[in-house]
DOTI-28520 format. One line per 4 residues: their letters; for each residue x, z, y of C-alpha. Coordinates in pm, 1 decimal, decimal comma. Layout:
REM DOTI-28520
a> X Z Y; ... $
This chain:
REM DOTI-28520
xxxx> 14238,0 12324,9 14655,2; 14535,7 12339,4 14386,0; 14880,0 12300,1 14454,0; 15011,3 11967,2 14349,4 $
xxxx> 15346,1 11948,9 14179,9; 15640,7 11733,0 14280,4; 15979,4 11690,1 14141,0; 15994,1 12050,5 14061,2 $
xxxx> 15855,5 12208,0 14401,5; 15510,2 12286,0 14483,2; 15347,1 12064,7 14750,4; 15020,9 12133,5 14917,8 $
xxxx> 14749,5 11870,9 14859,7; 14600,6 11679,7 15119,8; 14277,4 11861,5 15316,6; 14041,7 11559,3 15227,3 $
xxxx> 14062,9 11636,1 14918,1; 13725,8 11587,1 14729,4; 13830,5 11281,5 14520,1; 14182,3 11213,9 14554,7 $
xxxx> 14437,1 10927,0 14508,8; 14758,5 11081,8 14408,0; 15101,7 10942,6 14303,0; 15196,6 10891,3 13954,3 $
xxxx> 15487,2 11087,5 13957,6; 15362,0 11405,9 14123,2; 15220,2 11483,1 13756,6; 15522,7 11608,9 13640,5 $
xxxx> 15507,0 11942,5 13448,7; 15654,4 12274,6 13605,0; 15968,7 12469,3 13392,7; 15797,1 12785,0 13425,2 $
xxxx> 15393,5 12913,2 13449,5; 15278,9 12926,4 13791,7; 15220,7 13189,4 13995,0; 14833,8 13171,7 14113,9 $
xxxx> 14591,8 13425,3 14237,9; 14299,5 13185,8 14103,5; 14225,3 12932,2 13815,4; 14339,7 12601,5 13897,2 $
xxxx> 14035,0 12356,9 13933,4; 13928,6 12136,2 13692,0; 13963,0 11753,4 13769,6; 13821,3 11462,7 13585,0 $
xxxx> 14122,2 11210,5 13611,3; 13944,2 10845,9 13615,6; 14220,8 10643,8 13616,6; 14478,6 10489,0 13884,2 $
xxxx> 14435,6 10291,1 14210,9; 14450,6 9939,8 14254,9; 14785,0 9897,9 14260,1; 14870,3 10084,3 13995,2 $
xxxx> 15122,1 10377,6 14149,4; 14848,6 10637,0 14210,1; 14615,2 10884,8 13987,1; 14254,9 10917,8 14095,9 $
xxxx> 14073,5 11219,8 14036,3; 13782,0 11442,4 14041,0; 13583,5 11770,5 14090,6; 13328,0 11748,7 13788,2 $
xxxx> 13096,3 11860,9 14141,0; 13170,1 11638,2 14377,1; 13153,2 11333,8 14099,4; 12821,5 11486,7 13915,0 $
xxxx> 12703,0 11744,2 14129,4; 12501,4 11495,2 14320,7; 12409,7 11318,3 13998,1; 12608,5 10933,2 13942,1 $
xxxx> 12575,2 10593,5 13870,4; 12785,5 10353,0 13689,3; 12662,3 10008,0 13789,5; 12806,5 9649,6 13646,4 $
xxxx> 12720,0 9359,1 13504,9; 12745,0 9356,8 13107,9; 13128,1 9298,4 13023,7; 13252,8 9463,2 13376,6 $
xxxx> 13360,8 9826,7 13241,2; 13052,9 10054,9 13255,0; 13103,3 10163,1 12881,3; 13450,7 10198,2 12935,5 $
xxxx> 13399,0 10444,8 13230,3; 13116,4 10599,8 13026,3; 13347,6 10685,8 12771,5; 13658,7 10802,7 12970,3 $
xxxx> 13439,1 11060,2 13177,3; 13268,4 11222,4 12897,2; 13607,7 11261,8 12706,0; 13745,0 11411,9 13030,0 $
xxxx> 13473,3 11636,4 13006,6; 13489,3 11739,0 12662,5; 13823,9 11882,2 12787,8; 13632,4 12168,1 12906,1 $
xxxx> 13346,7 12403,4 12816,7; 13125,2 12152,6 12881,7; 12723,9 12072,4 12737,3; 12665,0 11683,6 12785,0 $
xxxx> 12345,5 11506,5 12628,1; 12435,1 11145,8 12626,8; 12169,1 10929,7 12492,4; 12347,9 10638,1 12312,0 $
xxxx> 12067,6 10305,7 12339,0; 12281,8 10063,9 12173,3; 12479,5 10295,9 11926,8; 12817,3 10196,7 12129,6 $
xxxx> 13022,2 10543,4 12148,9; 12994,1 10648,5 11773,6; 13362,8 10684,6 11810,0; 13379,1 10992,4 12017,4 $
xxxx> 13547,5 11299,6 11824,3; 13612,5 11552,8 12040,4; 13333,2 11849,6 11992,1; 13095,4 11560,3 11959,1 $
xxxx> 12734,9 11594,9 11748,7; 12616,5 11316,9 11646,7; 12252,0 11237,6 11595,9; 12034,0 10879,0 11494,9 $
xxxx> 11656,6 10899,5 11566,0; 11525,0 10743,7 11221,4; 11854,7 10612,4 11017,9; 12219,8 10760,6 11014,6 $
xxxx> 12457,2 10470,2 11053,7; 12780,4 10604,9 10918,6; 12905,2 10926,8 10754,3; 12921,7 11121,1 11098,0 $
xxxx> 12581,8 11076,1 11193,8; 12277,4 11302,7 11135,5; 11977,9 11085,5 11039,5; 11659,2 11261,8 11280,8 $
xxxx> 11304,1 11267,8 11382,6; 11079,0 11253,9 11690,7; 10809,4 11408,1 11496,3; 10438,9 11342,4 11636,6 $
xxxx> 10356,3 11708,8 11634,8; 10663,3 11775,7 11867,2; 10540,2 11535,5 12120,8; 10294,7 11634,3 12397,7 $
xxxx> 9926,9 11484,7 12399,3; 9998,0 11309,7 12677,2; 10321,6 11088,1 12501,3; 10033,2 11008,4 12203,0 $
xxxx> 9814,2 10907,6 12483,7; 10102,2 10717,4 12626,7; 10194,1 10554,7 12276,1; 9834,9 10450,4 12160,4 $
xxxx> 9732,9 10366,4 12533,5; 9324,3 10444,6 12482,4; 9171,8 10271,3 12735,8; 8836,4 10224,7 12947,0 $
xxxx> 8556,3 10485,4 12959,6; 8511,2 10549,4 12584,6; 8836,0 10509,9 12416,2; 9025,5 10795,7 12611,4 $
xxxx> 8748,4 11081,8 12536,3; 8687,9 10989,5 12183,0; 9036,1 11022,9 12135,9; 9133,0 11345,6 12340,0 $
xxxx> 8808,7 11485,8 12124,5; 8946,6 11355,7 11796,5; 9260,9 11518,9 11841,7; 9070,9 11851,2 11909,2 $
xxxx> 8939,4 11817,8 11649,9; 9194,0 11749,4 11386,6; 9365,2 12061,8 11559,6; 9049,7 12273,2 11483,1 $
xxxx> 9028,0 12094,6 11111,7; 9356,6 12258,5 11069,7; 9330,0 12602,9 11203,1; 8928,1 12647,5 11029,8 $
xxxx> 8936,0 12453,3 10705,1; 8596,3 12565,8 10680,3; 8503,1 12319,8 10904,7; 8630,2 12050,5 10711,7 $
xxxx> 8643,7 11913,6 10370,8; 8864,5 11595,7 10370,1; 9076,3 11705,0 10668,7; 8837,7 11558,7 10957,4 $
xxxx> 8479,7 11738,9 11084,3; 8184,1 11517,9 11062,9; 7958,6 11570,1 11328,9; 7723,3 11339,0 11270,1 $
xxxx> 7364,6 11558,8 11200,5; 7543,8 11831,0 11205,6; 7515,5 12176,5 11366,1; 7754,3 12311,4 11649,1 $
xxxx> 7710,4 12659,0 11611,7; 7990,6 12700,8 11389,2; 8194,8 12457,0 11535,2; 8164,4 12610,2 11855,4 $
xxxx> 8239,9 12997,8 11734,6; 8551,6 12850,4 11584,7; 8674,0 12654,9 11846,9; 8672,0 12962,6 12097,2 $
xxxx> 8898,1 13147,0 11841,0; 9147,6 12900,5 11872,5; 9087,9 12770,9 12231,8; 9471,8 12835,6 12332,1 $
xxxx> 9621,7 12640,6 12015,0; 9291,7 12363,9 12091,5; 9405,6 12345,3 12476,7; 9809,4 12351,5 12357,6 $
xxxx> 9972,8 12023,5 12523,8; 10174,9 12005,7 12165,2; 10003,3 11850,4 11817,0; 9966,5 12014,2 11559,6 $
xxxx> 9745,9 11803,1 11329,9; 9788,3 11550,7 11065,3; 9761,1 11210,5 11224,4; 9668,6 11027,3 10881,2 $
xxxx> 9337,2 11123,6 11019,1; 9324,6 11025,7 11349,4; 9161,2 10680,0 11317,9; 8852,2 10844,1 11071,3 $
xxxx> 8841,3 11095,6 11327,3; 8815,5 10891,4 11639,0; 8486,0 10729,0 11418,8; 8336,7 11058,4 11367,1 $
xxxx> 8370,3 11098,2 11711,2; 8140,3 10809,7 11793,7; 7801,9 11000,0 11752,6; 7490,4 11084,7 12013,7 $
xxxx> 7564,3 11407,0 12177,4; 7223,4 11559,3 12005,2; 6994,7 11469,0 11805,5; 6700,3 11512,4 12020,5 $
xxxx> 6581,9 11673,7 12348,8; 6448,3 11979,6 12168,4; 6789,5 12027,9 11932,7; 7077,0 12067,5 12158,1 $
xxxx> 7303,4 12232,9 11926,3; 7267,4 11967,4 11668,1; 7503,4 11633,0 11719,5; 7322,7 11357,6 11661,1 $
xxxx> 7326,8 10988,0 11526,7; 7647,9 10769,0 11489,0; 7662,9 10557,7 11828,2; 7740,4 10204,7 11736,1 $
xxxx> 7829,5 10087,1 12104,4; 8052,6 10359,6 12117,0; 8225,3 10287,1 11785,5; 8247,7 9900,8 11858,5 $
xxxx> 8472,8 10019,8 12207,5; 8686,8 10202,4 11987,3; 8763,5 9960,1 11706,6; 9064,5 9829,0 11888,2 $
xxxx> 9184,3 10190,5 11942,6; 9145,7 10255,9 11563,0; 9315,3 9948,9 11434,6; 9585,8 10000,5 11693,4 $
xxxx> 9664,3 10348,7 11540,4; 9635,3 10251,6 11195,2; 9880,6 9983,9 11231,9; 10124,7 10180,2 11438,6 $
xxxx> 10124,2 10513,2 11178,0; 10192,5 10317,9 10887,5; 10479,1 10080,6 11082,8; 10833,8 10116,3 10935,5 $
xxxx> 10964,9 10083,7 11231,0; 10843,7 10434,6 11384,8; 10841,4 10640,8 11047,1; 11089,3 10866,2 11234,5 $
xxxx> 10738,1 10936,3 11495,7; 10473,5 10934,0 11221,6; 10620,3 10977,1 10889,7; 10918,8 11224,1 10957,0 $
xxxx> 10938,1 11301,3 10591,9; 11189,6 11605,2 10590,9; 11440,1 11468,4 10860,2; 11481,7 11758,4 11071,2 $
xxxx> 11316,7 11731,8 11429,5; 11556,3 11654,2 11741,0; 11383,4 11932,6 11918,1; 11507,5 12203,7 11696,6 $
xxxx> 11889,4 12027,4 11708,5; 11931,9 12037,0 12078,6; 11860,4 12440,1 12074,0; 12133,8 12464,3 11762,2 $
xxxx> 12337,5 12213,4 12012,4; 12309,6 12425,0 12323,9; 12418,8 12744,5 12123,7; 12703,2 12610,9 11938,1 $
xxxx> 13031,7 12703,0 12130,0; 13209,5 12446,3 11962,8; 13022,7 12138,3 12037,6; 13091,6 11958,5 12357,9 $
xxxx> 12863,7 11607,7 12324,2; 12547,3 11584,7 12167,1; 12530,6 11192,7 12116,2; 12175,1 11073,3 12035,8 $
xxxx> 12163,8 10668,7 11925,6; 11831,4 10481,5 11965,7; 12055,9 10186,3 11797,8; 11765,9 10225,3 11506,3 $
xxxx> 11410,6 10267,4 11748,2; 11244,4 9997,9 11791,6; 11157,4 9847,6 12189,1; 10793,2 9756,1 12099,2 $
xxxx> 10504,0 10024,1 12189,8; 10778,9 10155,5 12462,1; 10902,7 10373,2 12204,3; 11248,8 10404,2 12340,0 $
xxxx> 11090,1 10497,0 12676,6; 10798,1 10757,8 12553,8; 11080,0 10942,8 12327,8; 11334,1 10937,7 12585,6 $
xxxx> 11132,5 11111,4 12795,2; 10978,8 11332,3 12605,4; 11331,7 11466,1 12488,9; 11436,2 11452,8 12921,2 $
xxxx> 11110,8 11631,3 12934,2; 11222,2 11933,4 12693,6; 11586,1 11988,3 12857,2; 11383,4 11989,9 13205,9 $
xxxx> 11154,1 12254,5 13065,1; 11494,7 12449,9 12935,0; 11633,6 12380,4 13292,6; 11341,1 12569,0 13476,0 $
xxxx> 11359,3 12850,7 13260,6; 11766,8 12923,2 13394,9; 11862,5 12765,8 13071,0; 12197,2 12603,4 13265,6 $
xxxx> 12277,3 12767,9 13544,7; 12568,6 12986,4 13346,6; 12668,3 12623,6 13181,6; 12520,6 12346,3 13364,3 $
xxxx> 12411,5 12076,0 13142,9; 12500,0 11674,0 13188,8; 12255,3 11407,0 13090,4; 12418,4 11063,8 13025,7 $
xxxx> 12202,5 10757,2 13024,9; 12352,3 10462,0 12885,2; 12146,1 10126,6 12949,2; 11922,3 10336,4 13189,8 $
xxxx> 11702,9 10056,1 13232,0; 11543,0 10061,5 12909,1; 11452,1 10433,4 13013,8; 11337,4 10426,6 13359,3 $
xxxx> 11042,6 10202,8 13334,9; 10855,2 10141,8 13683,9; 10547,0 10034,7 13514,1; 10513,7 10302,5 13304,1 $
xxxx> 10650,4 10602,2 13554,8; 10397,1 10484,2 13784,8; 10080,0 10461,9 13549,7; 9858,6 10698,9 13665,4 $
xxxx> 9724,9 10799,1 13289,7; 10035,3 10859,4 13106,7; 10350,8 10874,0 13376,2; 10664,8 10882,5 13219,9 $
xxxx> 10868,9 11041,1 13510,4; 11070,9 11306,9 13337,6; 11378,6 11119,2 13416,7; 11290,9 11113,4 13772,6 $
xxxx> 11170,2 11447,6 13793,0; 11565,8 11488,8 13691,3; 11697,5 11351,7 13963,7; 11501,5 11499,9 14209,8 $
xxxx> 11515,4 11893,7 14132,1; 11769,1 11887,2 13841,0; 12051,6 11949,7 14060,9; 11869,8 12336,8 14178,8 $
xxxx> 11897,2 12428,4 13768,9; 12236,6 12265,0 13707,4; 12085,3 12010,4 13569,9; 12233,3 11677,6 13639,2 $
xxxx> 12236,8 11245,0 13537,4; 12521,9 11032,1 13510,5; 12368,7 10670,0 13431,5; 12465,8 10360,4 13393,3 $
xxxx> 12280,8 10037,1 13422,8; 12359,7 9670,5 13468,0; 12049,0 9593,9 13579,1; 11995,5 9837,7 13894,0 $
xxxx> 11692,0 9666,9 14029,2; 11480,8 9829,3 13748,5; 11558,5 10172,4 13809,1; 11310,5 10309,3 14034,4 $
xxxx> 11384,6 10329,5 14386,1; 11349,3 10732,7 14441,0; 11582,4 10748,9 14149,1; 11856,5 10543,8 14228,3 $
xxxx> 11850,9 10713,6 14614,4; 11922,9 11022,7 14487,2; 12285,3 10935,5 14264,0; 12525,9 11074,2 14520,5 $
xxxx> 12820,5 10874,2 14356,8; 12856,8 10545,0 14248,0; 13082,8 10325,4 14054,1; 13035,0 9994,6 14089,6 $
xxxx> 13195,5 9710,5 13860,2; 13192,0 9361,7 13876,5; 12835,4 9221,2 14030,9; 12736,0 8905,9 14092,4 $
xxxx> 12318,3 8925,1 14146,6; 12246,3 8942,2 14533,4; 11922,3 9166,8 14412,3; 12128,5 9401,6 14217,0 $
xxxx> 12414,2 9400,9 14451,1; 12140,9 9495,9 14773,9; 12006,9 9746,6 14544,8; 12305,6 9950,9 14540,4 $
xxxx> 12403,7 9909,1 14941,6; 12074,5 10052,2 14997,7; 12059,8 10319,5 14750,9; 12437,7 10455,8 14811,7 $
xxxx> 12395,3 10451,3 15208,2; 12745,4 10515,7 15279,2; 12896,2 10170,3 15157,1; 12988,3 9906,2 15371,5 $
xxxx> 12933,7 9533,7 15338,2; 13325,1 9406,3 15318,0; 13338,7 9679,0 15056,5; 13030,0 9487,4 14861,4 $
xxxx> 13221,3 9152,6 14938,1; 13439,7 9268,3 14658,9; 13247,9 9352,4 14426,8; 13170,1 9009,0 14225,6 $
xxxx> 13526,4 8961,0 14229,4; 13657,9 9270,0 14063,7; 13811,2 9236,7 13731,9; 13652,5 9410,3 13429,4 $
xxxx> 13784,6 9759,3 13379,2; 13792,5 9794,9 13803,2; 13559,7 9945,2 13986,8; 13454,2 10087,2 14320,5 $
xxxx> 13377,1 10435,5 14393,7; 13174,0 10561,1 14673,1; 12946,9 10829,7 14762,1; 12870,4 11131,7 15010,4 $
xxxx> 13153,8 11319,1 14866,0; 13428,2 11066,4 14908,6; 13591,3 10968,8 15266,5; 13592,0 10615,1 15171,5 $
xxxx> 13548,4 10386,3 14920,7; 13821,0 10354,7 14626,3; 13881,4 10045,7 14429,1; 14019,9 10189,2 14061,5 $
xxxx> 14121,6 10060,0 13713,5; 13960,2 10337,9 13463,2; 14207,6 10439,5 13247,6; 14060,4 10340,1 12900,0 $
xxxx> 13924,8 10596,7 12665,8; 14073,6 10704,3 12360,0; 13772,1 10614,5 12167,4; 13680,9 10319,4 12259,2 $
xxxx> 13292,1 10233,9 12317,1; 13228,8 9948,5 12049,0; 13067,7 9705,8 12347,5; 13228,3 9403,3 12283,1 $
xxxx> 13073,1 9079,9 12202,8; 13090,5 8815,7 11926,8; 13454,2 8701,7 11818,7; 13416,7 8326,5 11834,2 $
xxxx> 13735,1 8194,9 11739,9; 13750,6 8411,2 11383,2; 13329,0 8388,6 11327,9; 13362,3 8030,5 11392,6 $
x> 13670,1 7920,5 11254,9 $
């Protein structure tokens, strides 16, 4: 533990330690360098205690180590604390991912990267895509949601396909294969060729032919009894199952809306920024904003955890474990999806993946929610800090006694009664729990809401 300074002499800080409520005026600065046989430790100072005459602060392990959770109801502070704990960060040779769902902290300047999925929204943003070929099969299969026992063959085949179109043109003529009456001999000789790139969970094909594809795909499996290797008629049952599945696509690739999916033009791909990111000395934050993706189709939930995906992928490789890597989730609950984790086809559990193992590859989660009865159970269990603003829903606010463990319920009493800016702060790592004002960030988060009295004047 450092030595804490007061009036001029050095005074031993107190053994418990871990996150610590100190007084103001013990910050003073010494007339001459220290004399220390190790580095002091770094502290992320939150702010001061409830009365105002004490500093709270920080170990960046005991606050994230465990992974966190800012909790509140909109207008209670959780942007505010967002903000001042990723500037306190920035202080030091941090890596932070903070994925930005409302476009709030566009402000922040200090070794800060900023990146829009589809549309820059100022001069210090870099307009990017999610390209299609980036994602995995199974985030097309979660986007386009074929269903039923004909619709999720046909199009696992299709893509195949298009993959195969691509890597032995002369298999195709238009950019799909017709099968239809066709022989499989050649089909089949190229296809073991490329059976790794085939079998590759990435896509590289051009989905302008998906939908003709899927139809090609709707054929007899031969022709007759006696011609195996021939494919045989077009299979009108078939095809009438996957009409919905082709109008679906057709509709979604040509949406404005999710050009930055299926149309990336020459945007550059968010997958080859976070590398560039990660390898920059310089650059602290890499802020990703949503503000621009749309919610329909799940979009923001499928991308977000693809990209969670990729940096867990990174984290299992020892990516971190010299520089451990943050993940900040603003508005978690338009990430962590219950329905979706839990579907059985296409489970978006990336996120929760995270929180389970991240921790072993210095890979952590600090997110923040006002709605903490979406966010999965095994999820929210595993934050081993919380900071709690102003609550009022008895769901929400049984949510959080549950998932933090260590909180009591006179502490909870306060809770709907805390002003905005205050918080509590508990976890494993702290003695007891700590009522705090944030200090307010230098950049402030633009969260508020409408101004009534000039709008309306």
């Amino acid at each position: 533990m450092t030595d804490q300074l007061e009036r001029g002499r050095i005074v031993p800080n107190p053994a418990a330690g871990h996150v610590r409520s100190t007084p103001s005026a013990s910050i003073a600065r010494p007339s001459r360098p220290q004399q220390h046989s190790h580095p002091a430790e770094l502290r992320i100072n939150l702010g001061q205690n409830e009365a105002g005459n004490h500093a709270v602060s920080a170990l960046p392990e005991h606050l994230l180590g465990r992974h966190c959770a800012v909790v509140g109801a909109t207008g209670g502070g959780k942007s505010w604390t967002l903000g001042r704990i990723i500037e306190e960060i920035s202080q030091f040779r941090s890596k932070v991912v903070l994925f930005d769902a409302a476009g709030e902290f566009g402000a922040l300047d200090n070794g800060v990267t900023h990146l829009s999925v589809g549309v820059a929204s100022s001069e210090n943003e870099k307009a990017v895509s999610v390209p299609y070929y980036h994602l995995r099969e199974s985030d097309l299969f979660a986007i386009f949601k074929p269903s039923g026992p004909s619709q999720g063959p046909k199009f696992r085949a299709a893509i195949h396909s298009l993959k195969l179109a691509l890597l032995a043109p002369i298999l195709s003529a238009d950019g799909t294969i017709l099968k239809a009456h066709r022989s499989k001999v050649e089909f089949e000789r190229e296809r073991a060729r490329f059976i790794s790139q085939i079998e590759s969970p990435y896509n590289e094909f051009d989905i302008r032919h998906l939908p003709q594809q899927i139809q090609n795909e709707c054929i007899d499996p031969q022709r007759s009894p006696t011609e195996p290797m021939v494919w045989g008629s077009p299979n009108g049952l078939d095809l009438s199952y996957c009409v919905p599945l082709v109008n679906r696509i057709q509709d979604m690739v040509h949406s404005p809306n999710l050009e930055a999916i299926f149309k990336p033009r020459r945007l550059p791909s968010i997958f080859d920024e976070v590398p560039a990111f990660l390898d920059d000395p310089d650059s602290k934050v890499l802020r990703i904003s949503l503000k621009h993706l749309p919610f329909e189709h799940n979009t923001r939930e499928i991308l977000g955890n693809s990209i969670a995906r990729h940096l867990l992928e990174l984290a299992r490789a020892s990516r971190f474990l010299k520089q451990p890597l943050l993940i900040v989730l603003d508005e978690a609950h338009q990430f962590l999806s219950k329905a979706l984790r839990d579907n059985e086809n296409f489970p978006l559990d990336a996120f929760g993946l995270i929180a389970k193992e991240g921790r072993k590859y210095a890979l952590n989660i600090l997110l923040s929610t006002q709605r903490p009865r979406d966010i999965p159970d095994d999820v929210l269990s595993q934050m081993g800090v919380f900071l709690i603003h102003r609550m009022t829903n008895d769901y929400d606010l049984s949510v959080v006694e549950r998932a933090s463990g260590v909180i009591s319920r006179e502490v909870m009493l306060k809770v709907p009664t805390l002003l905005p800016g205050h918080a509590v702060m508990v976890g494993v790592s702290i003695d007891e729990p700590i009522v705090l004002k944030v200090n307010p960030p230098k950049n402030r988060p633009d969260s508020r809401g409408p101004d009534f009295q000039n709008c309306w004047r």
